[in-house]
Every structure is written in structure tokens, then in C-alpha cells.
Backbone as a ProteinNet text record, in pm:
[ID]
protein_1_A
[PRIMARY]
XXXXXXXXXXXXXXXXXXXXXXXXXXXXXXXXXXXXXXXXXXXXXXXXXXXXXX
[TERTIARY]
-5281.2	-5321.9	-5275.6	-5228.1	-5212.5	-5274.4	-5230.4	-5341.6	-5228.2	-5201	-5143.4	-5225.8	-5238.5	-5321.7	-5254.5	-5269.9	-5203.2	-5302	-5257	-5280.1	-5212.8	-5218.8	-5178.9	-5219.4	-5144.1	-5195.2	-5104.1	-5175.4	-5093.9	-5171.6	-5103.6	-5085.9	-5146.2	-5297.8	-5288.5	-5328.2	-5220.5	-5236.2	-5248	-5362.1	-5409	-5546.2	-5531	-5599.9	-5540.9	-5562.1	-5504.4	-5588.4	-5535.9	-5638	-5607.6	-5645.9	-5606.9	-5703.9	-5593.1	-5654.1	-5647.5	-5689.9	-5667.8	-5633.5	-5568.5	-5470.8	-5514	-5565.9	-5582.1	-5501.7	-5441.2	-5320.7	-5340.3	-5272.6	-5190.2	-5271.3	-5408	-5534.6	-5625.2	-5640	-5759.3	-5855	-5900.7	-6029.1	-6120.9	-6255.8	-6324.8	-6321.9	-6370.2	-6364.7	-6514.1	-6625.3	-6728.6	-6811.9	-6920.7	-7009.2	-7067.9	-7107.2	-7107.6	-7009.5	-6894.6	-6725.3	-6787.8	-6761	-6804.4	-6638.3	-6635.8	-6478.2	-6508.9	-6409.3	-6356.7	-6500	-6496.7	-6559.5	-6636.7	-6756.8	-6793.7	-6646.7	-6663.4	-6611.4	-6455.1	-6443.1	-6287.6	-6251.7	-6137.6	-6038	-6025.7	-6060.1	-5941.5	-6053.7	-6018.2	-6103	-6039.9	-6117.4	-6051.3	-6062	-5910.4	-5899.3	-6002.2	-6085.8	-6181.1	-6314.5	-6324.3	-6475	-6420.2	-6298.9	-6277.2	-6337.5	-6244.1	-6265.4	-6409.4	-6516.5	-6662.5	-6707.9	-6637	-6698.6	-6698.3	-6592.5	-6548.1	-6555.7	-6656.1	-6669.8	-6515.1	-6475.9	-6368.4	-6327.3
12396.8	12512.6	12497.9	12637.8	12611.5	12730	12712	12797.7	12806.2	12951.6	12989.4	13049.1	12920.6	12984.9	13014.3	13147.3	13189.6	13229.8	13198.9	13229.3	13275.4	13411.6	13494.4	13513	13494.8	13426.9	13613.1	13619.2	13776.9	13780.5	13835.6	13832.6	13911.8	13956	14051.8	14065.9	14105.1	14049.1	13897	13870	13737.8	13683.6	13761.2	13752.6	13723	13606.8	13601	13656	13659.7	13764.7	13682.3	13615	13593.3	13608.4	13623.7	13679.5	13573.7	13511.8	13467.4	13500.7	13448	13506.1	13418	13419.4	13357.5	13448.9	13335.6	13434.3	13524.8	13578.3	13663.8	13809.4	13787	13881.2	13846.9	13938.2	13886.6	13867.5	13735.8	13670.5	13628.3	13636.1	13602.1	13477.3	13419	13301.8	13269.1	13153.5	13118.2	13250.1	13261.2	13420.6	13343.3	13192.7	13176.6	13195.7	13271.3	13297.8	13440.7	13480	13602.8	13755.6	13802.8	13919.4	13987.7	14058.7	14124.5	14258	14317.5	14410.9	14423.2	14494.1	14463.7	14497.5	14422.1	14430.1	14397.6	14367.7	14359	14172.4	14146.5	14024	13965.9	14000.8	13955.2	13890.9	13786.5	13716.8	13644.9	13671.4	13618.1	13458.6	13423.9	13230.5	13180.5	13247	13150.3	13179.9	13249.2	13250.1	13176.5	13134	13026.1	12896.8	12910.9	12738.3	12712.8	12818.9	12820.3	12779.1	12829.9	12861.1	12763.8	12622.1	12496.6	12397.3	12395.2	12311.4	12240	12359	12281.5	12319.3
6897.4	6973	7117	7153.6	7293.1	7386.4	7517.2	7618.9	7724.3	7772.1	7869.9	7966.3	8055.8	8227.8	8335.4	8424.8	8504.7	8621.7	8755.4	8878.3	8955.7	9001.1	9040.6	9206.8	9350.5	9438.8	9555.3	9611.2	9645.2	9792.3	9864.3	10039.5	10066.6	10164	10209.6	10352.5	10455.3	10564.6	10620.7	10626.9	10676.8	10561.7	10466.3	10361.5	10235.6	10143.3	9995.1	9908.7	9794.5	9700	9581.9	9465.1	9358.5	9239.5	9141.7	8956.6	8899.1	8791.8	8712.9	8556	8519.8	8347.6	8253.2	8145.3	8038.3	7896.6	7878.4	7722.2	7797.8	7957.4	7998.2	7962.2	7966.1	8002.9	8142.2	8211.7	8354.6	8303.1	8344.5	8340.9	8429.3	8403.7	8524.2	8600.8	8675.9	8737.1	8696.8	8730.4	8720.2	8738.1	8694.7	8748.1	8895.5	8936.7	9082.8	9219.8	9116.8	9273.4	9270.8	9349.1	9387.9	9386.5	9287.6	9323.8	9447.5	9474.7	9597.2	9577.2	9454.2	9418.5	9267.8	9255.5	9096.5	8941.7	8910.2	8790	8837	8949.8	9010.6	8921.4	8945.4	8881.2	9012.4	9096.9	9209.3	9327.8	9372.5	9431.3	9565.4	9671.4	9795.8	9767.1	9819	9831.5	9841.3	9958.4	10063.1	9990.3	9877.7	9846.8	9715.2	9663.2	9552.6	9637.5	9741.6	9791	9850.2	9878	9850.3	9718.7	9613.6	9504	9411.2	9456.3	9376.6	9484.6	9603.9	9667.4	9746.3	9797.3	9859.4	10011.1
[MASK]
++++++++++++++++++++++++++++++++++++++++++++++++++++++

């Protein structure tokens, strides 16, 4: 079995935004990362690197 994971890392301004892809479908991140918006894919860098202690 295999697993295609994708991160998707996109500019905006002075802001990054990224999705994550599982078999090349958006997937959520932990329900503790917080998205940009409800039900949104897309998640600012800086509330990942909150969101995994980094």
C-alpha cells in the first residue's frame, strides 16, 4: 500500500497559506490547527507552527 501526501505552500503578501493533499484530496490538518475560515483547507503557516509546537 501506498500514500500520496501533498503540501501545498502559496504566498500571500507577507502571509503563507497552506492545504494539505491526501491521495490528492484536501484534507484537514489536526481539529486543534485552526483554518483560515470554517470549513476552509487552507491554513496560515503560523497557526501550523502554533499548532505542532514549533
Amino acid at each position: 500500500m501506498a500514500a500520496n501526501i501533498q503540501w501545498d505552500l502559496y504566498a500571500w503578501g507577507d502571509v503563507y497559506l497552506v492545504r494539505m493533499l491526501y491521495n490528492e484530496r484536501e484534507t484537514a490538518f489536526p481539529p486543534s490547527c485552526r483554518p483560515i475560515a470554517r470549513g476552509s483547507f487552507y491554513y496560515r503557516l503560523s497557526e501550523l507552527e502554533r499548532c505542532f509546537g514549533r
